[in-house]
C-alpha positions in Angstrom: 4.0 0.1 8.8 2.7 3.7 7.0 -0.2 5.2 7.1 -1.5 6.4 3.3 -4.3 7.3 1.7 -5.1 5.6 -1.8 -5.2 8.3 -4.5 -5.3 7.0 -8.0 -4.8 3.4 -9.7 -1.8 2.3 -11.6 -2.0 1.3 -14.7 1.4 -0.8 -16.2 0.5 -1.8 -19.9 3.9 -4.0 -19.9 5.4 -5.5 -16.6 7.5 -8.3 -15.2 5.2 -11.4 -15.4 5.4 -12.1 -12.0 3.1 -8.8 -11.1 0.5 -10.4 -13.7 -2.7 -10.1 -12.0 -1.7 -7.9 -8.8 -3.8 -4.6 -8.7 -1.7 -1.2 -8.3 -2.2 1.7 -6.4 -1.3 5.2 -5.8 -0.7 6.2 -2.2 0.6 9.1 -0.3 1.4 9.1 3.3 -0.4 10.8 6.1 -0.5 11.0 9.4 1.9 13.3 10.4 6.3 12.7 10.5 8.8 13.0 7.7 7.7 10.9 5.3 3.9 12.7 5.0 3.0 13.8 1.5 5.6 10.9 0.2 4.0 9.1 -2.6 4.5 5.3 -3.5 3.0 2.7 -5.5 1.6 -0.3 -3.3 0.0 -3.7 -4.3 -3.3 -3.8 -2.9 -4.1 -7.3 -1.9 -6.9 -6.5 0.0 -9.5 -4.2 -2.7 -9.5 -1.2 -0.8 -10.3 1.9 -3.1 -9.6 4.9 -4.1 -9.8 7.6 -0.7 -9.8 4.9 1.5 -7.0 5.4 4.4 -5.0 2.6 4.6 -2.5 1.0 6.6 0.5 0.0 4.3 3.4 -2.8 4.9 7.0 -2.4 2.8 10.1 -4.5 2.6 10.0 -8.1 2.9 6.7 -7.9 5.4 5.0 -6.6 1.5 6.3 -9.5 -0.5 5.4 -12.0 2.2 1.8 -10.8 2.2 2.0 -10.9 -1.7 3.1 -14.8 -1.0 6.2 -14.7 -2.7 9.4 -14.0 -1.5 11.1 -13.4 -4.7 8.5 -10.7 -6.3 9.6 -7.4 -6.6 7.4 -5.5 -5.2 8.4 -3.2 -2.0 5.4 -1.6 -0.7 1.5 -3.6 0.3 -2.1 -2.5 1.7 -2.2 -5.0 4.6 -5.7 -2.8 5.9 -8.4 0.0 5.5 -8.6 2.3 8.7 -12.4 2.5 9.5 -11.6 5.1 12.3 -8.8 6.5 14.1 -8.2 5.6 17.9 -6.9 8.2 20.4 -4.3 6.0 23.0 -2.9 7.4 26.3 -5.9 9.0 27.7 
């Protein structure tokens, strides 16, 4: 699982009809590591908006949450963060 925060929607005029009716977003990954500043487009399942920090799911975990094994889609917002928690004090 990422960590991202939603920066724009997606908008895909013509695409493979089994993404019909999923809503698109534009993410980019914080929290710190390699892959921060990494953008990717993520179903979101969930209506989470635009500057909301998310938690994101990819691979098969994404298409499961979708409800379809066979969709291609690689990358899902599974949550919104409402705060951060501090662990190991």
């Amino acid at each position: 699982m990422l960590t991202a925060r939603l920066i724009d929607n997606v908008w895909a005029t013509r695409k493979a009809e089994s993404l019909n009716g999923l809503k698109f977003m534009l993410a980019e990954i914080i929290g710190g590591g390699a892959e921060e500043g990494k953008r990717l487009i993520v179903v979101d399942i969930i209506s989470a908006g635009i500057g909301d920090r998310v938690i994101v799911t990819t691979g098969s975990s994404a298409r499961r949450m979708v409800g379809d094994d066979t969709i291609p889609v690689d990358a899902a917002v599974i949550g919104i963060i409402d705060e951060d928690c501090e662990f190991g004090d």
